[in-house]
C-alpha positions in Angstrom: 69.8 -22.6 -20.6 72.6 -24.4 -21.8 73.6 -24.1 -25.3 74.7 -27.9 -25.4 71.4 -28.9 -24.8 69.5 -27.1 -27.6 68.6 -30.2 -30.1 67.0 -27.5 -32.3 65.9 -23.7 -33.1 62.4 -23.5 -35.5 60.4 -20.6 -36.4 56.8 -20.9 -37.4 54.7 -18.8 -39.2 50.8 -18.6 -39.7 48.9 -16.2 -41.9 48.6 -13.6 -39.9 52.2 -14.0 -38.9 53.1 -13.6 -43.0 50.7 -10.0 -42.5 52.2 -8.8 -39.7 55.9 -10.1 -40.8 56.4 -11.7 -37.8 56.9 -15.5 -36.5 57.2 -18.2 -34.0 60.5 -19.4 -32.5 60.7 -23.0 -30.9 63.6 -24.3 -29.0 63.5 -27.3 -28.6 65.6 -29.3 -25.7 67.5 -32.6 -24.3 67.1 -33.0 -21.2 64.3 -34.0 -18.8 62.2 -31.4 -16.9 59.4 -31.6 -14.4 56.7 -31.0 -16.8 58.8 -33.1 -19.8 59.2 -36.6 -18.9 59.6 -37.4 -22.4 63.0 -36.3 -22.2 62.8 -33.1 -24.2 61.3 -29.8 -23.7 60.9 -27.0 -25.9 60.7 -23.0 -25.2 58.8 -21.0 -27.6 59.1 -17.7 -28.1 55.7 -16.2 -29.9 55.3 -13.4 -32.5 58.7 -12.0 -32.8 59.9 -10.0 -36.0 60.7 -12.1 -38.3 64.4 -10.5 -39.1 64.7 -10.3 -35.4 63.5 -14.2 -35.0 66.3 -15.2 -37.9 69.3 -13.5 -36.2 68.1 -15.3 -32.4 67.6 -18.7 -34.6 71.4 -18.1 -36.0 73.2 -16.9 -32.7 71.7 -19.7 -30.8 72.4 -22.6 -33.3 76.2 -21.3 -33.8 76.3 -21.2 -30.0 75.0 -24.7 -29.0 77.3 -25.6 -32.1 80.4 -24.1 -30.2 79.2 -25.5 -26.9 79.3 -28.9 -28.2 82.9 -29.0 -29.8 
């Protein structure tokens, strides 16, 4: 995935995700793919620990960041 197409990096979490200290991580895209006529798509990346899903949301904002400059 390119880095200069990353619109934005969310994490998610339910209730149980609060229990088990974990969360949700959605990527979301520009660009158009087969199944995203919309012109965005989105990868998401479930339960991951939370500590581990803050340091992937961090590493791949600063690197779309860096890609765009």
């Amino acid at each position: 995935m390119p880095y200069k197409r990353i619109l934005e990096v969310k994490t998610h979490r339910s209730v149980i995700d609060l229990i088990l200290g974990t969360c949700d991580i959605t990527v979301n895209l520009i660009g158009e793919y087969d199944d995203a006529p919309s012109g965005q798509s989105k990868i998401v990346l479930d339960t991951i620990d939370k500590e581990i899903a803050a340091t992937i949301q961090d590493e791949l904002l600063k690197r779309a960041e860096s890609d765009k400059l």
